[in-house]
Z-matrix of the N, CA and C atoms (Angstrom, degrees):
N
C 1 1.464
C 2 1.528 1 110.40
N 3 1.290 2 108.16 1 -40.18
C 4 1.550 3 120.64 2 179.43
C 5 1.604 4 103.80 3 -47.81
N 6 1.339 5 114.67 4 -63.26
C 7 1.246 6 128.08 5 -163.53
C 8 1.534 7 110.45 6 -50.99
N 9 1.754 8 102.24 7 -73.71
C 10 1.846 9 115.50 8 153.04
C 11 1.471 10 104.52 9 -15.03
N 12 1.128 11 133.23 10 -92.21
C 13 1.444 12 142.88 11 162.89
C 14 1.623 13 106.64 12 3.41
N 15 1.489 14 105.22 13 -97.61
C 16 1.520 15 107.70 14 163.92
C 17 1.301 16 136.54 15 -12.70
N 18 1.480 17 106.04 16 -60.53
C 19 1.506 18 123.39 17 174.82
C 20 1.178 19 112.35 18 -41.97
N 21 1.563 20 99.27 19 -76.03
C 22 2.069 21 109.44 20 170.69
C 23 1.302 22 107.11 21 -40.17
N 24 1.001 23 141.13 22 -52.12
C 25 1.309 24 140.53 23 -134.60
C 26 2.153 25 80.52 24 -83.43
N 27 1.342 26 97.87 25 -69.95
C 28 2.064 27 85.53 26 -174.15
C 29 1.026 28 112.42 27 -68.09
N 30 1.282 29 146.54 28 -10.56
C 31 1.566 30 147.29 29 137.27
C 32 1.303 31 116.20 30 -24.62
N 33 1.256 32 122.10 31 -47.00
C 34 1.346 33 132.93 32 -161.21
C 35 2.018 34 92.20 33 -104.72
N 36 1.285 35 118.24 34 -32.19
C 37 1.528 36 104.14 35 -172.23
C 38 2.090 37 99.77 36 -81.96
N 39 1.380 38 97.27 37 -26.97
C 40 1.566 39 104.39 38 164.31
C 41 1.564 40 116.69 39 -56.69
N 42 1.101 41 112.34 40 -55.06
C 43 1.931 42 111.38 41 179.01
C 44 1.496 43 96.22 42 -60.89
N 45 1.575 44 131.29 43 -55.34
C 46 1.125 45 110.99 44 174.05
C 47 1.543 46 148.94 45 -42.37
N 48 1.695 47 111.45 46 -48.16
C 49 1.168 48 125.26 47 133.40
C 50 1.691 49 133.06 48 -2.93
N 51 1.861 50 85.00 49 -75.67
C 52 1.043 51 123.51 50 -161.97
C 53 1.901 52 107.38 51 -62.84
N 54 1.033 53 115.66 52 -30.62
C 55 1.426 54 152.46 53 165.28
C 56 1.635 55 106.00 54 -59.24
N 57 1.046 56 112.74 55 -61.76
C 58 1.717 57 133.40 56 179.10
C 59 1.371 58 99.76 57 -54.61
N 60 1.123 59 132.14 58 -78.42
C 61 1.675 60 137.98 59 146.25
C 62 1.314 61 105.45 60 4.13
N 63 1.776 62 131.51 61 -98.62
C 64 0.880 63 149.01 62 170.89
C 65 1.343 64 117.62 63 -13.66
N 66 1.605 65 109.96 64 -58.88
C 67 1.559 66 124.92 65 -178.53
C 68 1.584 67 119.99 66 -52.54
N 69 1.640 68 93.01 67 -51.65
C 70 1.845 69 93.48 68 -179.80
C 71 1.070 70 110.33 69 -100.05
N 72 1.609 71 149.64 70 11.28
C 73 1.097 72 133.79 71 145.91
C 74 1.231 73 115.48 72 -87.10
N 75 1.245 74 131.40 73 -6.02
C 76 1.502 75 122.98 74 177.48
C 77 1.984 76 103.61 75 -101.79
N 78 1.439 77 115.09 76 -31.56
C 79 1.393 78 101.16 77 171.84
C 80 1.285 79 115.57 78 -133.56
N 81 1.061 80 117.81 79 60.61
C 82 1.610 81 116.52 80 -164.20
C 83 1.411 82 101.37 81 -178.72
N 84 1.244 83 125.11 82 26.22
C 85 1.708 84 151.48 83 151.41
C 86 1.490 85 117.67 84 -90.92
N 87 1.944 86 81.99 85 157.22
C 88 2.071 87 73.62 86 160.09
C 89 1.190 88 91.48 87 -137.86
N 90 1.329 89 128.69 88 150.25
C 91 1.392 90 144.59 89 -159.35
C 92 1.472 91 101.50 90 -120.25
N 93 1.392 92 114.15 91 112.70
C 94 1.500 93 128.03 92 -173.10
C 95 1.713 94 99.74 93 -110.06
N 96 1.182 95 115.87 94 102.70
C 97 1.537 96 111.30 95 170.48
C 98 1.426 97 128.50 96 -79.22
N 99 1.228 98 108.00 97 133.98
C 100 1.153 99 124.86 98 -178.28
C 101 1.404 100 132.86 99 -104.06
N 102 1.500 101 136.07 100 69.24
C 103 1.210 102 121.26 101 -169.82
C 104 1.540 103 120.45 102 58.88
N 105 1.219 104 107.26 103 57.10
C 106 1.656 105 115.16 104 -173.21
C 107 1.619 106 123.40 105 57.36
N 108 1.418 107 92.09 106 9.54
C 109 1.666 108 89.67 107 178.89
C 110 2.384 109 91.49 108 -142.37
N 111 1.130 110 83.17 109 162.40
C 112 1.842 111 78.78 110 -177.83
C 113 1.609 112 96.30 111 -113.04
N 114 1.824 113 95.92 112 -171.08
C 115 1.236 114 118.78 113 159.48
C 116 1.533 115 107.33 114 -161.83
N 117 1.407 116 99.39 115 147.03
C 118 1.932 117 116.10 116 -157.16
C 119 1.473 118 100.02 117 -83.11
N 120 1.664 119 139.08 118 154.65
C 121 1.436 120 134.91 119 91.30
C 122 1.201 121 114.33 120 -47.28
N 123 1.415 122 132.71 121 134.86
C 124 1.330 123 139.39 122 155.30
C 125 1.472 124 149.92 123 -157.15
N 126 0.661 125 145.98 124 -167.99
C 127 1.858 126 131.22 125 -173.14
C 128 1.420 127 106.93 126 -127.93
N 129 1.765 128 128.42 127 -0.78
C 130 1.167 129 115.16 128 -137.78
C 131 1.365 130 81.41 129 -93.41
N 132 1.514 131 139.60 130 -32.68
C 133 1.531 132 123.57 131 171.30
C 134 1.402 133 119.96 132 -53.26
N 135 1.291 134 117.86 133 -11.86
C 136 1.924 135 117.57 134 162.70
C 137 1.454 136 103.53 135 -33.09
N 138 1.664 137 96.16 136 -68.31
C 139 1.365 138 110.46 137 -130.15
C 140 1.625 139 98.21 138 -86.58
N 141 1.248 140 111.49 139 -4.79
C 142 1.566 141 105.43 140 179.66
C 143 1.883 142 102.40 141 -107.76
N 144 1.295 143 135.98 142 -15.61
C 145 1.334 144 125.97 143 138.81
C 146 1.362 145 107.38 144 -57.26
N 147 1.496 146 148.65 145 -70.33
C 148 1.251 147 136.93 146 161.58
C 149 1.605 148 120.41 147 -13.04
N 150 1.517 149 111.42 148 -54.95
C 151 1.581 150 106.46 149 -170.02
C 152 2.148 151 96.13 150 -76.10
N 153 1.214 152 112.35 151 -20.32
C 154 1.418 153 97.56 152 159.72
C 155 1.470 154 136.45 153 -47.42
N 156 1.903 155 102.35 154 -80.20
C 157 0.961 156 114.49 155 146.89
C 158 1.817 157 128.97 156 -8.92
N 159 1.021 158 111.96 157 -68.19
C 160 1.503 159 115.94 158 179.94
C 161 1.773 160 120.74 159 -74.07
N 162 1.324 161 103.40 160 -39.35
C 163 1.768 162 130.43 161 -178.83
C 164 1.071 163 117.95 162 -77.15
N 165 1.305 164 115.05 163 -60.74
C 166 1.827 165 138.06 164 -162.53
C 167 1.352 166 79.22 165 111.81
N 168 1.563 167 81.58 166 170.42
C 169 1.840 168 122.31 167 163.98
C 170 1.348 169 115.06 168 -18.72
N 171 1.484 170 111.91 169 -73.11
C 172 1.437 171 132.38 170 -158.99
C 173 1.357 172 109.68 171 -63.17
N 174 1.766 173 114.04 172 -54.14
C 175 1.374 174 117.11 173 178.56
C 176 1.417 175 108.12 174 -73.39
N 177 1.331 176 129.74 175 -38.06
C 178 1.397 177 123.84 176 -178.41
C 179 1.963 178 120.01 177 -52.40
N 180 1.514 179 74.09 178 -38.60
C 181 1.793 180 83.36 179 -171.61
C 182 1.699 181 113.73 180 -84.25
N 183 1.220 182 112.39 181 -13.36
C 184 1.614 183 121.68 182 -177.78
C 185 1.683 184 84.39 183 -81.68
N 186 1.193 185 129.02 184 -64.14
C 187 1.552 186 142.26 185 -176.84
C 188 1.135 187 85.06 186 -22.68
N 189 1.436 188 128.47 187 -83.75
C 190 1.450 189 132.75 188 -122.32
C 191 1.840 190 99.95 189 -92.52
N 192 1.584 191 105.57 190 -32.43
C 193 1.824 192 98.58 191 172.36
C 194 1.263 193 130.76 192 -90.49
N 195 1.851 194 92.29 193 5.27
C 196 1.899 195 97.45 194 -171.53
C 197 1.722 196 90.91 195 -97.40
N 198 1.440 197 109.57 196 -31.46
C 199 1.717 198 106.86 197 -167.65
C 200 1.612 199 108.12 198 -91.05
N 201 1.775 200 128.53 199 -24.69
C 202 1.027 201 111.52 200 143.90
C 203 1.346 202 151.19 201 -77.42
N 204 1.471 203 94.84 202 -13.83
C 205 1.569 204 102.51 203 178.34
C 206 1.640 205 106.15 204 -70.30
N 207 1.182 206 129.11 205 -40.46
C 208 1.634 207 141.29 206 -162.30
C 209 1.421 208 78.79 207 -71.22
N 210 1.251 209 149.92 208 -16.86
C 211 1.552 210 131.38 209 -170.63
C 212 1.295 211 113.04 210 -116.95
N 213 1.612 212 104.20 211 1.85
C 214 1.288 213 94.70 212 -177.19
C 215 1.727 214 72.95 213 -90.67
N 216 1.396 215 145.75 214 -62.90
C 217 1.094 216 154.23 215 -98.65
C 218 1.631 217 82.35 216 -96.95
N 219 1.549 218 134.05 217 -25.83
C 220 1.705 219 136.26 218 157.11
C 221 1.234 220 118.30 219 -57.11
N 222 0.764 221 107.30 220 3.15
C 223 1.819 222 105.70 221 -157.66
C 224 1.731 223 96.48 222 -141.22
N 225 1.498 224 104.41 223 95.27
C 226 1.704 225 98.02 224 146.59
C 227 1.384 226 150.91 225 -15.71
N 228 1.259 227 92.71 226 -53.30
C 229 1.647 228 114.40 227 173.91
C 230 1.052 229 104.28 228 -44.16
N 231 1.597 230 137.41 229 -53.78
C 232 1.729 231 147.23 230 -111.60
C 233 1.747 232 82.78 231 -161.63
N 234 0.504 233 156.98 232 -54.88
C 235 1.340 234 132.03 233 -148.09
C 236 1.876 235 122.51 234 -47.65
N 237 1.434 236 97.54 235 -25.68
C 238 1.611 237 96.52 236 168.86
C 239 1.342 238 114.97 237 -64.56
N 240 1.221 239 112.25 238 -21.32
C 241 1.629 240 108.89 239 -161.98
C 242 1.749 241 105.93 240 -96.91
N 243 1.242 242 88.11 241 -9.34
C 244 2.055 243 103.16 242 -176.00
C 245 1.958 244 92.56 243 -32.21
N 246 1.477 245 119.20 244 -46.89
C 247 1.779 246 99.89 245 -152.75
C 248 1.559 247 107.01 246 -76.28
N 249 1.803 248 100.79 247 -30.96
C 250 1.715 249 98.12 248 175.55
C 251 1.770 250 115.31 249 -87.82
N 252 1.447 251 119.32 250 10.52
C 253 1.302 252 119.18 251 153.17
C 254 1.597 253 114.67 252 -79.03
N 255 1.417 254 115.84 253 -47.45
C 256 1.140 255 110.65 254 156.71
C 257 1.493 256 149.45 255 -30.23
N 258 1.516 257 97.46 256 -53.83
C 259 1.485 258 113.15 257 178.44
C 260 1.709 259 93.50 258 -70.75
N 261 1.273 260 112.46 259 -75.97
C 262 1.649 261 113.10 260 -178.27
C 263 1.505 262 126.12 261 -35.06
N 264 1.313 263 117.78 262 -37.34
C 265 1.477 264 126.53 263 162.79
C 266 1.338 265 109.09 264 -44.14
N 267 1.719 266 109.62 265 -68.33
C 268 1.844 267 109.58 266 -163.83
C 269 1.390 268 96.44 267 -61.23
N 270 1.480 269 127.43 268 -60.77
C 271 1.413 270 131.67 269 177.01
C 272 1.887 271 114.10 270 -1.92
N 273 2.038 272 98.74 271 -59.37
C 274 1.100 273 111.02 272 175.25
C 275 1.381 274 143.64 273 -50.69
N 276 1.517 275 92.70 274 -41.71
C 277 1.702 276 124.40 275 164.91
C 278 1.435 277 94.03 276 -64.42
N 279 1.025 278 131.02 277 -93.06
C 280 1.775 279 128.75 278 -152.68
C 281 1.437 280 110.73 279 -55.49
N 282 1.028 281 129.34 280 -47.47
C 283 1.293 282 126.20 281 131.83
C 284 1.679 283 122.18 282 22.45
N 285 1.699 284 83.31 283 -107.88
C 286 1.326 285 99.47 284 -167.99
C 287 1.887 286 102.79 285 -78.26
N 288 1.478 287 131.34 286 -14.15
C 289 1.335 288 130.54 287 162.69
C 290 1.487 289 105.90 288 -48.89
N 291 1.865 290 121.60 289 -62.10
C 292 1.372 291 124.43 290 -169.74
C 293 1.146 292 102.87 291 -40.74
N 294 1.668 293 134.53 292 -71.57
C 295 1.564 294 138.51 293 -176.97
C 296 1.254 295 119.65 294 -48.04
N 297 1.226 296 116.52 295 -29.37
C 298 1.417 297 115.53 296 -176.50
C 299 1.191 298 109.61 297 -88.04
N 300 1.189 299 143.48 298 -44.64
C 301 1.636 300 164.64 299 -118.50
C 302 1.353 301 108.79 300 -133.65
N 303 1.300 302 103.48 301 -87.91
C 304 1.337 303 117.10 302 162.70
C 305 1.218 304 140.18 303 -11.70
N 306 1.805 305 101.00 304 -72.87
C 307 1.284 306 122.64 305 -157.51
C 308 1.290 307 84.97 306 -120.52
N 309 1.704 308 152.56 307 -22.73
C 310 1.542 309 107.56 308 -157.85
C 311 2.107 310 80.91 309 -133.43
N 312 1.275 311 98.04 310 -12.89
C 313 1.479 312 85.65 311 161.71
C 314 1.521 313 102.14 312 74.45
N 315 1.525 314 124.21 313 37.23
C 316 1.321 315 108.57 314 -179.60
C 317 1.301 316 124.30 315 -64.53
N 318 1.065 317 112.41 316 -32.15
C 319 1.934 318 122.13 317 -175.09
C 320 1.043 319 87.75 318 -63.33
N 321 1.311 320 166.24 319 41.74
C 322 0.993 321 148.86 320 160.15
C 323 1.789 322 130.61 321 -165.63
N 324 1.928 323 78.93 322 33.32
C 325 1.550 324 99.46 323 171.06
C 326 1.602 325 95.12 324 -137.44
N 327 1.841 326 104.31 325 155.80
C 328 1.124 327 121.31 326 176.96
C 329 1.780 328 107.97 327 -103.64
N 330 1.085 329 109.00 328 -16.07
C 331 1.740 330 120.58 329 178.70
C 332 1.498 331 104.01 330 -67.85
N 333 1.490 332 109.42 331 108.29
C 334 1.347 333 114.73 332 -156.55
C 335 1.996 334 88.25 333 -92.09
N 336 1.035 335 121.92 334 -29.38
C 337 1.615 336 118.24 335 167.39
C 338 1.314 337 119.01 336 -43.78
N 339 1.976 338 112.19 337 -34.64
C 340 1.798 339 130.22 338 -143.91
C 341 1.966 340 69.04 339 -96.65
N 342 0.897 341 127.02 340 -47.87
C 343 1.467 342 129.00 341 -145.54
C 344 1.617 343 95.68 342 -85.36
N 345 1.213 344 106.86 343 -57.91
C 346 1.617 345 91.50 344 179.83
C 347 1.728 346 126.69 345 -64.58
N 348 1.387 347 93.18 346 -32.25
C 349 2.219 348 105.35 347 172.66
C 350 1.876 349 87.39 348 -58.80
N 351 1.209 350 140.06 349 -53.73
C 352 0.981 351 127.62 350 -133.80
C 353 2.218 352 93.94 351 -92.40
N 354 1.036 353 113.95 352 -44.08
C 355 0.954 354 139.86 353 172.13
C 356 1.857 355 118.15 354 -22.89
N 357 2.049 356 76.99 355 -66.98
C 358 1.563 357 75.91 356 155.93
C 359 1.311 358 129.18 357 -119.32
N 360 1.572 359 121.17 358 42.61
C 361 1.317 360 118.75 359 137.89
C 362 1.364 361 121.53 360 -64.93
N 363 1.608 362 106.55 361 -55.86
C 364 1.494 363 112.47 362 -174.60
C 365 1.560 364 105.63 363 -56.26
N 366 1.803 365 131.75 364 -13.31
C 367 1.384 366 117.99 365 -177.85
C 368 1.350 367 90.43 366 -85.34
N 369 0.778 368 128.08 367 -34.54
C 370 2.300 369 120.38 368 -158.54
C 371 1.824 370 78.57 369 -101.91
N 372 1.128 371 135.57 370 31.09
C 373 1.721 372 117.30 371 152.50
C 374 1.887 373 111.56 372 -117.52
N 375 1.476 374 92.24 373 -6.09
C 376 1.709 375 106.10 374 -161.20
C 377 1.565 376 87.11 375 -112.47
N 378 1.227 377 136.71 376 -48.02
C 379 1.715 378 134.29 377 -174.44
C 380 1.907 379 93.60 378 -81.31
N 381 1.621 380 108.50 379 -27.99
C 382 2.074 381 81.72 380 -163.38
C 383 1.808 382 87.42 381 -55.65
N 384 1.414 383 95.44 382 -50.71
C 385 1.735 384 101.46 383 -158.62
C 386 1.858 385 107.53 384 -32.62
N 387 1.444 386 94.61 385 -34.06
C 388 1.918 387 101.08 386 -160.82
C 389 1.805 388 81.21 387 -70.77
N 390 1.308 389 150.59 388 -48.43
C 391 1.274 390 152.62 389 -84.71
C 392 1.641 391 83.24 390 -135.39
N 393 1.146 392 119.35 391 -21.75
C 394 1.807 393 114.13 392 -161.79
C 395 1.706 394 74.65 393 -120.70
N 396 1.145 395 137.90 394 -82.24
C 397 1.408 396 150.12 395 -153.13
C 398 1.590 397 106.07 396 -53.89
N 399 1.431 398 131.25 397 -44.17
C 400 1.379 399 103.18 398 -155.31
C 401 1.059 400 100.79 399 -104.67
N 402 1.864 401 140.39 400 23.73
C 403 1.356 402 140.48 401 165.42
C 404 1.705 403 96.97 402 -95.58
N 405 1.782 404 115.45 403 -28.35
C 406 1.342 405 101.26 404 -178.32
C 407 1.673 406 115.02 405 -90.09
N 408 1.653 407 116.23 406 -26.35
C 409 1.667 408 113.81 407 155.79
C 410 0.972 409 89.46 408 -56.88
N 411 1.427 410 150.36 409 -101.19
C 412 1.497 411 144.50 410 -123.53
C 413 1.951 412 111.87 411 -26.98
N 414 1.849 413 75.58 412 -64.33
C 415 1.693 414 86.14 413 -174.10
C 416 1.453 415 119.07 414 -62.52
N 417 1.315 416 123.02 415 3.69
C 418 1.541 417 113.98 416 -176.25
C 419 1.396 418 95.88 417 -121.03
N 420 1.106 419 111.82 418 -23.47
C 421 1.280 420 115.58 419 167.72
C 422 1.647 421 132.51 420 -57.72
N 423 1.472 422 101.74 421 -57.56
C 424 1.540 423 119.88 422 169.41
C 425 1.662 424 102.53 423 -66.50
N 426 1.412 425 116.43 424 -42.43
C 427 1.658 426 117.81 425 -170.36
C 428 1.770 427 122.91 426 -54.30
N 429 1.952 428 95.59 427 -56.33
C 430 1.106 429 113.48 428 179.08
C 431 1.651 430 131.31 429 -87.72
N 432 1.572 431 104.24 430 -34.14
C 433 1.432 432 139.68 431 177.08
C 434 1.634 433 104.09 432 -62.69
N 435 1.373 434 96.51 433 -74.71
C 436 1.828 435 106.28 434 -164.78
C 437 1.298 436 97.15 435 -83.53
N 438 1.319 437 137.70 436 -46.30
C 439 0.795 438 134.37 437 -167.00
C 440 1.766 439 135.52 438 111.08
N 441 1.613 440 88.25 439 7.57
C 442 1.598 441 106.33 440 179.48
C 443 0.946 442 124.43 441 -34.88
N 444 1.617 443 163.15 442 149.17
C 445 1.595 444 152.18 443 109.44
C 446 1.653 445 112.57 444 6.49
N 447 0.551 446 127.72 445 169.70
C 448 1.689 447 125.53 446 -164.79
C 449 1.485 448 92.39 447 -107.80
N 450 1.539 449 116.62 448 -44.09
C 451 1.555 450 129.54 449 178.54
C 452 1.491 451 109.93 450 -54.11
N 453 1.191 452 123.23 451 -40.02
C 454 1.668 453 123.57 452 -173.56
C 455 1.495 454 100.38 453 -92.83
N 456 1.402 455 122.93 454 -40.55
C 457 1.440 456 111.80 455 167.39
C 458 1.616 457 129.94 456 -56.23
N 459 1.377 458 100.11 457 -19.42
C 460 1.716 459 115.38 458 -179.60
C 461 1.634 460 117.25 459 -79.09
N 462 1.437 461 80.26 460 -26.80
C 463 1.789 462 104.28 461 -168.91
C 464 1.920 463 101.73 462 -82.40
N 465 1.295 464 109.29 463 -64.32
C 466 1.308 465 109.43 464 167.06
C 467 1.559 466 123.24 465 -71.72
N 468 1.260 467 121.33 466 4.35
C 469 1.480 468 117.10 467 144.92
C 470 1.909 469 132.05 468 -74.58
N 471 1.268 470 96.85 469 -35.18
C 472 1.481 471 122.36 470 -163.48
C 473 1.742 472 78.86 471 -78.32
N 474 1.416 473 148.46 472 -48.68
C 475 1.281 474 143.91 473 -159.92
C 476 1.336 475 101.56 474 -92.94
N 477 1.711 476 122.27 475 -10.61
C 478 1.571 477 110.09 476 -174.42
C 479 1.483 478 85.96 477 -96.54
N 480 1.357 479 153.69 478 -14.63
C 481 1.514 480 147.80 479 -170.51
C 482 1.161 481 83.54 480 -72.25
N 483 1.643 482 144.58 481 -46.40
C 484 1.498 483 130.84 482 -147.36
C 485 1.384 484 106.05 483 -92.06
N 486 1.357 485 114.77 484 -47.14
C 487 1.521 486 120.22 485 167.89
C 488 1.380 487 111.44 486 -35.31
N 489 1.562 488 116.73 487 -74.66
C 490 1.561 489 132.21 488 178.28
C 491 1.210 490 110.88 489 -53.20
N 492 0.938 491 135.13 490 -6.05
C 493 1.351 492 123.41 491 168.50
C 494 1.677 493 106.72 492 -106.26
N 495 0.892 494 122.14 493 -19.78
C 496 1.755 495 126.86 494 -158.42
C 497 1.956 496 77.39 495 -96.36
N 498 0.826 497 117.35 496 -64.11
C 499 1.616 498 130.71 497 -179.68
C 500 1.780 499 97.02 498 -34.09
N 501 1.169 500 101.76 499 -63.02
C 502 1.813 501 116.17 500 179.92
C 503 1.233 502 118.50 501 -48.83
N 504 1.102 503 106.24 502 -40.58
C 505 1.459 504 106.01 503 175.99
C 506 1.642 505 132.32 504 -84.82
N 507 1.201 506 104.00 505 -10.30
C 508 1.344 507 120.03 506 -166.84
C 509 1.611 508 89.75 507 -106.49
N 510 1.218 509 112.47 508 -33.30
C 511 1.639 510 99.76 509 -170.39
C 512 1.826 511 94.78 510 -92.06
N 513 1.048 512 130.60 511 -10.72
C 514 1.526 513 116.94 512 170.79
C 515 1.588 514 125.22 513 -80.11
N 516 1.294 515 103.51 514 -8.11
C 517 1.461 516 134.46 515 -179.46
C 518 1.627 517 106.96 516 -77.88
N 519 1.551 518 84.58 517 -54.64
C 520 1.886 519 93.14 518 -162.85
C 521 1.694 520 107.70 519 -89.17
N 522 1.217 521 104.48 520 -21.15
C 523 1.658 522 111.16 521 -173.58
C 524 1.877 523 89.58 522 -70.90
N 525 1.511 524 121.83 523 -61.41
C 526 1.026 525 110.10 524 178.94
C 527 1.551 526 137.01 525 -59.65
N 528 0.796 527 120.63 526 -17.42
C 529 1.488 528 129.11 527 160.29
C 530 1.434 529 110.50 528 -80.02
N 531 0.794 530 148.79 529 -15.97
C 532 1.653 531 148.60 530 152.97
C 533 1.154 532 110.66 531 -54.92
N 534 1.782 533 87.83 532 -78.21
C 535 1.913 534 96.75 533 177.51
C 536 1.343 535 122.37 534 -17.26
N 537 1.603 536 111.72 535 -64.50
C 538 1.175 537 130.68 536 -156.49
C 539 1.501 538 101.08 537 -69.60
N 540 1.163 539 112.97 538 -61.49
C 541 1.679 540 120.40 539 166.96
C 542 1.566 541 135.22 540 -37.47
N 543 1.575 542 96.12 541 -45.54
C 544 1.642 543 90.58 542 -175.53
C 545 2.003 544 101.64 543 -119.50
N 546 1.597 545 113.45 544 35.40
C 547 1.638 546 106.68 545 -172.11
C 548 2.043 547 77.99 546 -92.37
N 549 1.480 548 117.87 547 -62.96
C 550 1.278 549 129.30 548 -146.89
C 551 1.972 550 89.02 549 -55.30
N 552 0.731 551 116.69 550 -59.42
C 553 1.817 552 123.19 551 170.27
C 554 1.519 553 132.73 552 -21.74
N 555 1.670 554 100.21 553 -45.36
C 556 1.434 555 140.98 554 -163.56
C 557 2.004 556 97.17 555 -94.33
N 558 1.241 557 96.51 556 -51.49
C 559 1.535 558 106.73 557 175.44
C 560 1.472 559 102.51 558 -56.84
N 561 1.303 560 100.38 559 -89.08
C 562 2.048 561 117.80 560 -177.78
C 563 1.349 562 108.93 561 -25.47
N 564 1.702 563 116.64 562 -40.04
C 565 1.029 564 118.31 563 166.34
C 566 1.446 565 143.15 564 -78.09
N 567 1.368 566 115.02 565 -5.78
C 568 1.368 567 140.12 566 -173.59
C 569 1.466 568 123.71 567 61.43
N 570 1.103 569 90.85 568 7.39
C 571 1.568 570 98.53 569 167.19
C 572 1.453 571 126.22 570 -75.24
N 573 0.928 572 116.08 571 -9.34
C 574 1.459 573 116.58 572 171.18
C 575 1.823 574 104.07 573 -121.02
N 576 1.335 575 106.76 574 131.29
C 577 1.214 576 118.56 575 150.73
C 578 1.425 577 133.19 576 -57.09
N 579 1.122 578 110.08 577 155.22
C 580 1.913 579 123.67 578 167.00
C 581 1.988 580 92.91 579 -82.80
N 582 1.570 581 85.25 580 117.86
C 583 1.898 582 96.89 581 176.83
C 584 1.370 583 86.59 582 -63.77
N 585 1.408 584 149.98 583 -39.21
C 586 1.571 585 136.30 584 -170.47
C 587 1.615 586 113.00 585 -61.80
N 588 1.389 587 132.61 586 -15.56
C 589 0.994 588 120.91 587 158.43
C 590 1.378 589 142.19 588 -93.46
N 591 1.574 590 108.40 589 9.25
C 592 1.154 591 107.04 590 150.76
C 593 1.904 592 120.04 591 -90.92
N 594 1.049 593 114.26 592 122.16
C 595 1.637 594 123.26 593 -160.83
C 596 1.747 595 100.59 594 -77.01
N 597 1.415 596 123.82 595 -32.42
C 598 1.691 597 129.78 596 -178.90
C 599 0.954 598 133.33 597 -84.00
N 600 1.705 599 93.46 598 -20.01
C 601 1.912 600 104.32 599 -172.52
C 602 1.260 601 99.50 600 -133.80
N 603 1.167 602 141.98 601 8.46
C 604 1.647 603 149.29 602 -162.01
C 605 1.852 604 102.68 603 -80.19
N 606 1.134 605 93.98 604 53.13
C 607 1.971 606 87.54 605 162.41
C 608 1.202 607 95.42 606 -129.52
């Protein structure tokens, strides 16, 4: 029952998340067009390294491709690209869960120095991946997938490296200052779980 319990309980902090996602990439962007196709400023990769951080892997990364993908899938502009926002979103979550979770075991340090160094490694290991990867999906994506010109796919790759990175940096900044701010709160308060006790999704 405990477990059941649990489940619901990050199920429900995931839609929330997942919601958070949704919110600032659909109004809290700036939309730079590109030759009939765009590319974003945005925050919404914060909040899905954030739903790591707090979730693990699994919930962070469902967070971040279920609440951006539904906005790409509102939006004209983006809606072709909704399945490789998807994939690239969770990517982000598991990602940055492995480093955090995984490998540095934050839930399960009180060294608020060990937690924040580690914190934002796992953000610059979960955004580099988005920062190298979704200008090179894009372009094979739009090239082979949609069917782009190779010339406009080259063109809107070379402008998604600048986005994704300008995006990366601002969300490794802001995810960590949250983190740090509202994890000790969330704990004391029992509202947040130890990601180690979920046994299926715990990266």
């Amino acid at each position: 029952m405990e477990n059941k319990n649990s489940r619901i309980v990050k199920l429900i902090q995931t839609g929330i998340l997942a919601a958070l996602c949704f919110v600032s990439f659909t109004f809290l962007s700036i939309k730079i067009p590109v030759g009939g196709d765009a590319v974003s400023l945005h925050i919404g990769n914060a909040f899905c390294v954030l739903a790591a951080l707090l979730l693990g892997g699994w919930y962070g990364g469902l967070a971040g491709a279920i609440g951006m993908t539904i906005s790409d899938l509102l939006d004209p502009t983006y809606a072709i690209g909704a399945p490789k926002t998807f994939v690239l979103k969770l990517c982000i979550g598991l990602i940055t869960g492995l480093i955090a979770h995984k490998y540095a075991k934050i839930d399960e340090s009180n060294d608020k120095k060990y937690v924040a160094k580690w914190t934002i490694i796992a953000s610059i290991g979960g955004l580099a991946f988005n920062v190298v990867f979704d200008p090179i999906v894009g372009y094979f994506y739009k090239q082979y997938i949609l069917g782009q010109p190779q010339q406009v796919a080259a063109i809107l790759a070379k402008f998604s490296v600048f986005a994704t990175f300008i995006n990366a940096v601002i969300s490794i900044i802001l995810v960590n200052i949250i983190y740090n701010a509202i994890k000790p709160i969330l704990t004391k308060s029992g509202l947040l779980l130890p990601v180690g006790k979920n046994k299926l999704m715990n990266q």
